[in-house]
mmCIF file of the N, C-alpha and C atoms, coordinates in Angstrom:
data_MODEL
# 
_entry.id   MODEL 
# 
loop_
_atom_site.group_PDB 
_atom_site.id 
_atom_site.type_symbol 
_atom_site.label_atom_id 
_atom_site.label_alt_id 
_atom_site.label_comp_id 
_atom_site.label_asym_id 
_atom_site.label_entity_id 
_atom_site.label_seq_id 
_atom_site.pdbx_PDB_ins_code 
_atom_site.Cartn_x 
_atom_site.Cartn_y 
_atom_site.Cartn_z 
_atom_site.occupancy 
_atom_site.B_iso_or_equiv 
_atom_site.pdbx_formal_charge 
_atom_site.auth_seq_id 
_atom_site.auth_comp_id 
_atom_site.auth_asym_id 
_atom_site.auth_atom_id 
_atom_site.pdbx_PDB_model_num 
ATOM 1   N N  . UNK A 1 1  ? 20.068  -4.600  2.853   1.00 0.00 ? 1  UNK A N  1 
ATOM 2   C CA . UNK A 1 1  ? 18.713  -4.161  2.620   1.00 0.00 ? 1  UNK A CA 1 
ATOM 3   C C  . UNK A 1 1  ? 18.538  -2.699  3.029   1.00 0.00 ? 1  UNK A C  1 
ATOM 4   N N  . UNK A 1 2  ? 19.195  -2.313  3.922   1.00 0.00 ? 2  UNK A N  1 
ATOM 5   C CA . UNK A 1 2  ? 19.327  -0.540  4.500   1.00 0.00 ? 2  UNK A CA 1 
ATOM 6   C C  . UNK A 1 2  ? 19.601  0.060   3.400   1.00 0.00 ? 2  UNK A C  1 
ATOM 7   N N  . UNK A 1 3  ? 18.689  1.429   3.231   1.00 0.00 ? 3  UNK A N  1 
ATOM 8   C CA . UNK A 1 3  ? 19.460  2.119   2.060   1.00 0.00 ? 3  UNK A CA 1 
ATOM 9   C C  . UNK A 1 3  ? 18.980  1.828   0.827   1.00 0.00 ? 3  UNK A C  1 
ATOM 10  N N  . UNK A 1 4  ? 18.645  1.042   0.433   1.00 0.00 ? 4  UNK A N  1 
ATOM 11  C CA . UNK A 1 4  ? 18.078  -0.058  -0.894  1.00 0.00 ? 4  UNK A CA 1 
ATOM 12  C C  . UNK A 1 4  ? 16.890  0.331   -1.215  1.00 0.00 ? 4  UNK A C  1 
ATOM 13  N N  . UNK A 1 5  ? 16.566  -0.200  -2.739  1.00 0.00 ? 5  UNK A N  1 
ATOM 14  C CA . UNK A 1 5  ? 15.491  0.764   -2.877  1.00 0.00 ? 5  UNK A CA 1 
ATOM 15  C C  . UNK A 1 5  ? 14.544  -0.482  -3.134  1.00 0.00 ? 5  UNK A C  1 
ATOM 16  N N  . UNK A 1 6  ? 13.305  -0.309  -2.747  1.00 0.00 ? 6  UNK A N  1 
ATOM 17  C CA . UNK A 1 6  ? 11.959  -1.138  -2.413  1.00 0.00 ? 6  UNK A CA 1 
ATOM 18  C C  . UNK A 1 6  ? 10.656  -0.984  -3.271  1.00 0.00 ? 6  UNK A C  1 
ATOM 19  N N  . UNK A 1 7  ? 10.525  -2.015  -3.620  1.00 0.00 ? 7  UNK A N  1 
ATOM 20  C CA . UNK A 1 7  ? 9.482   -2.296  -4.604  1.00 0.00 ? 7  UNK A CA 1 
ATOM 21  C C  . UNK A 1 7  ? 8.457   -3.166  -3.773  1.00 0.00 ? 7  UNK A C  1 
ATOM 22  N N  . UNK A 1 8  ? 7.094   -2.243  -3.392  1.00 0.00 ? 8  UNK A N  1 
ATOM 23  C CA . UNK A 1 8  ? 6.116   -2.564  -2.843  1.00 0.00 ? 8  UNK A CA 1 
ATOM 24  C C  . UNK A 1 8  ? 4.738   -3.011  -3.566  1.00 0.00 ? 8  UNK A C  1 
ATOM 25  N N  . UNK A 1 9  ? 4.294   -3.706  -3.002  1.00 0.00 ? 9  UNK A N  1 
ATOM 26  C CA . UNK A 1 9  ? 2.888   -4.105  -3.697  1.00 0.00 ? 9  UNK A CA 1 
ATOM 27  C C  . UNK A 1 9  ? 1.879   -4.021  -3.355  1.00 0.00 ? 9  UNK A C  1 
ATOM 28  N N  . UNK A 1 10 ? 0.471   -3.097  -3.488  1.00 0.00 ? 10 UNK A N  1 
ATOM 29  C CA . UNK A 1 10 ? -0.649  -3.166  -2.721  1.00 0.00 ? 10 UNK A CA 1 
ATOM 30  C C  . UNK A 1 10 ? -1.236  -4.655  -3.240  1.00 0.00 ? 10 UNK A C  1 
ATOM 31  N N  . UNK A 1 11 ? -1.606  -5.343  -2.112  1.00 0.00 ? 11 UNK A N  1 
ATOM 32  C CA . UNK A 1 11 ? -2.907  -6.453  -2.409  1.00 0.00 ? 11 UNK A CA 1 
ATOM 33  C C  . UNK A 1 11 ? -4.192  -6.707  -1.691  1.00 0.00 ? 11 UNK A C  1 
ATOM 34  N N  . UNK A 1 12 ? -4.760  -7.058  -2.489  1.00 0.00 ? 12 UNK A N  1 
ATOM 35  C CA . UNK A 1 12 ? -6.333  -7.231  -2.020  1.00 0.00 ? 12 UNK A CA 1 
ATOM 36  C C  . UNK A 1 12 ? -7.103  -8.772  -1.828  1.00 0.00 ? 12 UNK A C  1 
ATOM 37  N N  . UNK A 1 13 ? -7.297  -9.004  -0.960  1.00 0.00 ? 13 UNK A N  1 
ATOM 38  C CA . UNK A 1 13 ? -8.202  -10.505 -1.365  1.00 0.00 ? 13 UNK A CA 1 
ATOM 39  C C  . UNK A 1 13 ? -9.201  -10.452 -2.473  1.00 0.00 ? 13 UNK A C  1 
ATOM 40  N N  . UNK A 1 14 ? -9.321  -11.209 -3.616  1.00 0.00 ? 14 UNK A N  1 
ATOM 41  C CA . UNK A 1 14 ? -10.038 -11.541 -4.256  1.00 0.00 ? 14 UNK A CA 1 
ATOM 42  C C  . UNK A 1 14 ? -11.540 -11.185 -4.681  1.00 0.00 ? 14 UNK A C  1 
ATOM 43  N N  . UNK A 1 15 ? -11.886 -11.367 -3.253  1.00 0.00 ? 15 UNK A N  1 
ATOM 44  C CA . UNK A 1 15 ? -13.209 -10.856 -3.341  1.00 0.00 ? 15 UNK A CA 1 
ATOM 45  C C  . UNK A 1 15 ? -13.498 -9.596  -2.722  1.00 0.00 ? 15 UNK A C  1 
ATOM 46  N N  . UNK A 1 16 ? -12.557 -8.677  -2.261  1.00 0.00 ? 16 UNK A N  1 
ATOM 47  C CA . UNK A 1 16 ? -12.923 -7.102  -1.642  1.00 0.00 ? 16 UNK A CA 1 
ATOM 48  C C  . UNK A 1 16 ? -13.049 -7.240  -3.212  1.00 0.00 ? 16 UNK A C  1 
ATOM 49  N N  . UNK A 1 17 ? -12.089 -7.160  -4.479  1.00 0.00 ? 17 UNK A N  1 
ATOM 50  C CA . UNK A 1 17 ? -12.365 -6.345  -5.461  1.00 0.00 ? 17 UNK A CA 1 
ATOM 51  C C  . UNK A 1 17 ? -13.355 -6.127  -6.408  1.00 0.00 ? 17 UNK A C  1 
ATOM 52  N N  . UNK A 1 18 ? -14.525 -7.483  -6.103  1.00 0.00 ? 18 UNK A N  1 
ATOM 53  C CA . UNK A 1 18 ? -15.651 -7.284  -6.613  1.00 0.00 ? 18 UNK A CA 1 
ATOM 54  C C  . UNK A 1 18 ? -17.256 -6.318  -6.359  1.00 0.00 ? 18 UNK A C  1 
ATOM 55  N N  . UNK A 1 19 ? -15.962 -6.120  -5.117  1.00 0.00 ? 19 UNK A N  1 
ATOM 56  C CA . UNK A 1 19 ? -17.133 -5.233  -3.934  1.00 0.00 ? 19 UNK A CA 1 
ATOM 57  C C  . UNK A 1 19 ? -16.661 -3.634  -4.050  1.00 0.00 ? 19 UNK A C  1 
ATOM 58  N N  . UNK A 1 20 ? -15.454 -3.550  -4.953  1.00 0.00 ? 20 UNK A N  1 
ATOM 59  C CA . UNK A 1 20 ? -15.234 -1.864  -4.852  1.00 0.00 ? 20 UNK A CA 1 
ATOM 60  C C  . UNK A 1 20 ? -15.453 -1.497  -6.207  1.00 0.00 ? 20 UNK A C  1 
ATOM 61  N N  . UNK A 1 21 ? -15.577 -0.277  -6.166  1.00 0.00 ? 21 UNK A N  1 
ATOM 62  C CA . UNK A 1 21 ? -16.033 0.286   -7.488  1.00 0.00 ? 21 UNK A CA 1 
ATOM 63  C C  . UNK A 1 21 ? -14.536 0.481   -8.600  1.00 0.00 ? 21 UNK A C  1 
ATOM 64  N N  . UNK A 1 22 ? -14.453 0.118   -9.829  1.00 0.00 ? 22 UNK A N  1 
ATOM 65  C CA . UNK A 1 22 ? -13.469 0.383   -10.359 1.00 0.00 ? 22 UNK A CA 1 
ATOM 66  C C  . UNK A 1 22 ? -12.451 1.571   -10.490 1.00 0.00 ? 22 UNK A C  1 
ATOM 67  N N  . UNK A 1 23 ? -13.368 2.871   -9.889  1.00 0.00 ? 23 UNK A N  1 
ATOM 68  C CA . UNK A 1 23 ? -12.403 3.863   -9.623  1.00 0.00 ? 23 UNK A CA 1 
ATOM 69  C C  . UNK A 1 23 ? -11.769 4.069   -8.403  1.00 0.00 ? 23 UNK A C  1 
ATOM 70  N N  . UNK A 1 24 ? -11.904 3.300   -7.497  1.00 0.00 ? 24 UNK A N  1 
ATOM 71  C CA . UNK A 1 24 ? -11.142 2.797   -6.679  1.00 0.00 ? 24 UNK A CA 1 
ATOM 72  C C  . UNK A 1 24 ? -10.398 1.835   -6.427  1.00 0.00 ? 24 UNK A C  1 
ATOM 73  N N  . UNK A 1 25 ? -10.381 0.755   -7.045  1.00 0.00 ? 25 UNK A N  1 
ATOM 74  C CA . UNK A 1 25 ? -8.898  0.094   -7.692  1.00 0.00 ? 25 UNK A CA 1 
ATOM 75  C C  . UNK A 1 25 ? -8.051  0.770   -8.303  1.00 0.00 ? 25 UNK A C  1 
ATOM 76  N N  . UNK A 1 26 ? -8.617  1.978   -9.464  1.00 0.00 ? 26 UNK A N  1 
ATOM 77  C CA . UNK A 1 26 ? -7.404  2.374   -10.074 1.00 0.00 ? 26 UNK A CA 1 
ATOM 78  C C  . UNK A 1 26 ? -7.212  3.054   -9.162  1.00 0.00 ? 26 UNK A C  1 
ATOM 79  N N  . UNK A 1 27 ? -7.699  4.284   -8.303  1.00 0.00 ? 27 UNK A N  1 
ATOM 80  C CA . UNK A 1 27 ? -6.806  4.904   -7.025  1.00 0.00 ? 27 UNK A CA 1 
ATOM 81  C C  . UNK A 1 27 ? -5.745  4.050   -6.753  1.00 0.00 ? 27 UNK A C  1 
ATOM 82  N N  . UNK A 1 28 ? -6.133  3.119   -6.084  1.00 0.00 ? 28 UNK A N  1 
ATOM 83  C CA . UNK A 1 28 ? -5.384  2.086   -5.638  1.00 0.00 ? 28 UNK A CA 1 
ATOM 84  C C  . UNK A 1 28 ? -4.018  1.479   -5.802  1.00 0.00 ? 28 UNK A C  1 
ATOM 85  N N  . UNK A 1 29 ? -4.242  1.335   -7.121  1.00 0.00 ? 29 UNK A N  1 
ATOM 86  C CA . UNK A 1 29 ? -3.216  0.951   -8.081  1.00 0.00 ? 29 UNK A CA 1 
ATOM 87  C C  . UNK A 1 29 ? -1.857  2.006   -8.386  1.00 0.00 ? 29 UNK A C  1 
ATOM 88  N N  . UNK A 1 30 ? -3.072  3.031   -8.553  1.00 0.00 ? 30 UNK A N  1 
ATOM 89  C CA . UNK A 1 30 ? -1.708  4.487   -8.448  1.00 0.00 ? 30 UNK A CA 1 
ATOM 90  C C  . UNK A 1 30 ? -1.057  4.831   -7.637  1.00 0.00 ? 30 UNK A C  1 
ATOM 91  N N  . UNK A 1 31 ? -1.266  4.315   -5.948  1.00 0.00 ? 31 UNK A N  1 
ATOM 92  C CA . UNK A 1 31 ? -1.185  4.633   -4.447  1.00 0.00 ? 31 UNK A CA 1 
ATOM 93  C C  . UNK A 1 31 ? 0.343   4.672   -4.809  1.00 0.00 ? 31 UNK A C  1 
ATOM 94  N N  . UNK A 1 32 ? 1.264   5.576   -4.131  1.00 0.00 ? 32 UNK A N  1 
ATOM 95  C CA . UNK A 1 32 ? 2.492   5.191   -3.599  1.00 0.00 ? 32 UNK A CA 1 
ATOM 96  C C  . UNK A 1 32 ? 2.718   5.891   -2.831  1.00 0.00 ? 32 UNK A C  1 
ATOM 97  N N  . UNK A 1 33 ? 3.356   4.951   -1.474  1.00 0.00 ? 33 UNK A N  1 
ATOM 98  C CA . UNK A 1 33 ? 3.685   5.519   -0.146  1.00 0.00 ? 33 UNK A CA 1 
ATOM 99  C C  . UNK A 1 33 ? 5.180   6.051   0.058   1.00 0.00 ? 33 UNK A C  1 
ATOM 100 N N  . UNK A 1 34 ? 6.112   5.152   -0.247  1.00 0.00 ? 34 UNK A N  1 
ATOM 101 C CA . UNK A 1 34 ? 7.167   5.675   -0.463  1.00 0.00 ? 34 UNK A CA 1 
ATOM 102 C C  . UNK A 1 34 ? 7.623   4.773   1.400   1.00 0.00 ? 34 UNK A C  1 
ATOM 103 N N  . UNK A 1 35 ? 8.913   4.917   1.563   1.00 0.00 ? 35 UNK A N  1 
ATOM 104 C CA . UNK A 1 35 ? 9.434   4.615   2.560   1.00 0.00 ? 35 UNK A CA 1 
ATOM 105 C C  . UNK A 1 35 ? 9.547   5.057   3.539   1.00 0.00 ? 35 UNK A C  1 
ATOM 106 N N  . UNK A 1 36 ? 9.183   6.693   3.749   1.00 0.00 ? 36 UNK A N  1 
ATOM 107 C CA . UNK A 1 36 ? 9.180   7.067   4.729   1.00 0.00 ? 36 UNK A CA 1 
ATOM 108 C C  . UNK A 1 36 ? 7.912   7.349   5.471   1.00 0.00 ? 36 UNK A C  1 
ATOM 109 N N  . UNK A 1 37 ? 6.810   7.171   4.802   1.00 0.00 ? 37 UNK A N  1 
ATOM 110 C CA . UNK A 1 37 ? 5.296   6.704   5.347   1.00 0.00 ? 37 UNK A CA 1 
ATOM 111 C C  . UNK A 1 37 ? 4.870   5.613   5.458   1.00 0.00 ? 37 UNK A C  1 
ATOM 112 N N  . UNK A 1 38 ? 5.631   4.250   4.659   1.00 0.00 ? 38 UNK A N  1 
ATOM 113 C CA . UNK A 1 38 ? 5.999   3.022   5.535   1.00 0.00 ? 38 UNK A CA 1 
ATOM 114 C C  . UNK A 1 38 ? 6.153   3.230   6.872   1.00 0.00 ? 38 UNK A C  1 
ATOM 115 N N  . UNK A 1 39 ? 7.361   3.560   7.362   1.00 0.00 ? 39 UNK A N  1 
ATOM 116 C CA . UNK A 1 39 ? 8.061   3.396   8.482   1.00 0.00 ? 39 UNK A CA 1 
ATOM 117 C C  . UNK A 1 39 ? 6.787   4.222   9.112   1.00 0.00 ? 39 UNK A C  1 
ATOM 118 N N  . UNK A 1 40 ? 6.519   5.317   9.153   1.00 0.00 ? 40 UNK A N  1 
ATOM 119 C CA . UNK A 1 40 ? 5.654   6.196   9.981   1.00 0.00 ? 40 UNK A CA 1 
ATOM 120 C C  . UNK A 1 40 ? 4.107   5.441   10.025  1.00 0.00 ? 40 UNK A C  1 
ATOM 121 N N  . UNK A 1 41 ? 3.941   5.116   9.289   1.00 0.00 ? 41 UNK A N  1 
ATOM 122 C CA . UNK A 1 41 ? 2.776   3.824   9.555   1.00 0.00 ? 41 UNK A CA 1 
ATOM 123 C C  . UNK A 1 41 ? 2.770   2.621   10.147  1.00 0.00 ? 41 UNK A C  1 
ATOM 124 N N  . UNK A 1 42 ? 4.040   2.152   10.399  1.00 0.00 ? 42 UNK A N  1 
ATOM 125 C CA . UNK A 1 42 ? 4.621   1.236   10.978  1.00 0.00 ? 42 UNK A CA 1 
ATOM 126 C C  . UNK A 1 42 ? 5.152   1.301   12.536  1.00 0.00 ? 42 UNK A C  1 
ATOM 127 N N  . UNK A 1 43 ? 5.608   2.655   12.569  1.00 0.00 ? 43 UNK A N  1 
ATOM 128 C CA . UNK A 1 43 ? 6.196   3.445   14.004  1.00 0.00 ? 43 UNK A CA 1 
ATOM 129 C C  . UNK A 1 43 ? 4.341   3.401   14.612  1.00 0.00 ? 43 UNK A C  1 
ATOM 130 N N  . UNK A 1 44 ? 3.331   4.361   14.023  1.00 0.00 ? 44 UNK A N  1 
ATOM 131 C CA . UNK A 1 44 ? 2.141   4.554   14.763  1.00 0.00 ? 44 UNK A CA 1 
ATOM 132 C C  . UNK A 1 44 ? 1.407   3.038   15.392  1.00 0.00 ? 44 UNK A C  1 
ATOM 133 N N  . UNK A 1 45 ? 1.105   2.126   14.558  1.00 0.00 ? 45 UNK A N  1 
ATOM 134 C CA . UNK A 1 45 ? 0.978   0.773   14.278  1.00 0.00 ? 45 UNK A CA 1 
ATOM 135 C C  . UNK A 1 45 ? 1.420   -0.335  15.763  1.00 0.00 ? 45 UNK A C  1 
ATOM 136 N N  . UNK A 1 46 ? 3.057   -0.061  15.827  1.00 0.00 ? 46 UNK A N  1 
ATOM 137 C CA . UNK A 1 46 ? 3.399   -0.413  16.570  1.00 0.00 ? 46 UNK A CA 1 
ATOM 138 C C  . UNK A 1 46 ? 3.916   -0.259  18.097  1.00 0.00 ? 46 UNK A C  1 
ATOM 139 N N  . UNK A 1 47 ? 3.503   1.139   18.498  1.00 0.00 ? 47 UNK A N  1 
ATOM 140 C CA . UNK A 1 47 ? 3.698   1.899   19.742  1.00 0.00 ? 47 UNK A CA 1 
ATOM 141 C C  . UNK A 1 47 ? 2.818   1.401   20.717  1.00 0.00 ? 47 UNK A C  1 
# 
C-alpha cells in the first residue's frame, strides 16, 4: 500500500446535502487533496 496510488472519496450524509447549496457540492465534488495534505491533516488531527 506505501507508494501506491489512492483513490479517495468525499462523502456526505444524506441529508447535509439538502441543506447546501448546489454550488457547493460541485466545489465539493471537484475538491482534491492529494496525499500529502491527507497525511498533514492527519499529522495536525492527531498530535
Amino acid at each position: 500500500m506505501l507508494g501506491g496510488t489512492d483513490a479517495a472519496t468525499l462523502m456526505m450524509r444524506r441529508d447535509a446535502e439538502g441543506k447546501m447549496a448546489p454550488a457547493t457540492i460541485r466545489a465539493l465534488e471537484g475538491l482534491y487533496l492529494g496525499n500529502d495534505v491527507v497525511t498533514a491533516i492527519d499529522a495536525a488531527i492527531t498530535k
